[in-house]
C-alpha positions as CSV (number, residue, x, y, z in Angstrom):
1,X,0.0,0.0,0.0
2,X,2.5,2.1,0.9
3,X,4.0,2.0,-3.5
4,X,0.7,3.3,-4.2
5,X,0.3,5.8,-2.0
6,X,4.0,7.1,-3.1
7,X,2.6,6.9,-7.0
8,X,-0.6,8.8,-6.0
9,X,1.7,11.4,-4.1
10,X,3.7,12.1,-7.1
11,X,1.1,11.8,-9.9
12,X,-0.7,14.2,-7.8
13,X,2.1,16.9,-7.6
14,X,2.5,16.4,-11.9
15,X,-1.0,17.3,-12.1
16,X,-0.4,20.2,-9.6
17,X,2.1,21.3,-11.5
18,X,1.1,21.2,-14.9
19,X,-2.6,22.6,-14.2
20,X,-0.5,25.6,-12.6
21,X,0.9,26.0,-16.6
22,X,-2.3,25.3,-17.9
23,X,-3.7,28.4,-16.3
24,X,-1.2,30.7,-16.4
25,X,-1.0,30.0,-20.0
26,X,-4.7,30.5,-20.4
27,X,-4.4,34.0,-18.6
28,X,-1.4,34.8,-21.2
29,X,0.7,35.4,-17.2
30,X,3.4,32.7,-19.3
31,X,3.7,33.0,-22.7
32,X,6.0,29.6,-22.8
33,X,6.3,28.8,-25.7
34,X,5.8,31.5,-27.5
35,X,3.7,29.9,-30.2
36,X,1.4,28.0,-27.9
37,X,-2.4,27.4,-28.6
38,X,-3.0,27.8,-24.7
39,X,-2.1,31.0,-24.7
40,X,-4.8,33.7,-24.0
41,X,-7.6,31.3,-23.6
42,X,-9.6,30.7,-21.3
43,X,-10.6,27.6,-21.9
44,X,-7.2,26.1,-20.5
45,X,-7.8,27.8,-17.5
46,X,-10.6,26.2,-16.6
47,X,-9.2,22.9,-17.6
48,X,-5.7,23.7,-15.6
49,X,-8.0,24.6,-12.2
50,X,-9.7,21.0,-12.8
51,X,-6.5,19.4,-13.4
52,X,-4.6,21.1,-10.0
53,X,-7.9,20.3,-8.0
54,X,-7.6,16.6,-9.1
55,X,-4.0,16.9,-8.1
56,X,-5.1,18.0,-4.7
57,X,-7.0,15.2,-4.0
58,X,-4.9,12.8,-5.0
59,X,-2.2,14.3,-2.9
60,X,-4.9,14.1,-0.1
61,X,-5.8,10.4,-0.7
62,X,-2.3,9.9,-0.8
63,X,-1.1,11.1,2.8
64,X,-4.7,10.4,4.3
65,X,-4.2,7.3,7.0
């Protein structure tokens, strides 16, 4: 149980992380790279907030008892 919980812990921070792009892209914050389709659209933002919650919740799941 414990290998899971490690995979959940770090599949969890990925998705953290890359939501985090996702919606700083979307609000044109990072412009990386410069010929993105994210950029500027809002669309990723919401899809990068579902993606980081998700990532929370694994991350939960994953240090939960």
């Amino acid at each position: 149980m414990g290998a899971l919980k490690g995979v959940l812990a770090i599949v969890g921070i990925a998705a953290i992380l890359v939501g985090g792009l996702w919606v700083l892209q979307g609000l044109d914050i990072v412009r990386w790279p410069a010929s993105s389709f994210m950029l500027g659209d809002t669309t990723w933002t919401r899809n990068g907030v579902i993606l980081a919650v998700v990532g929370v919740v694994l991350v939960w799941f994953a240090r939960k008892k």
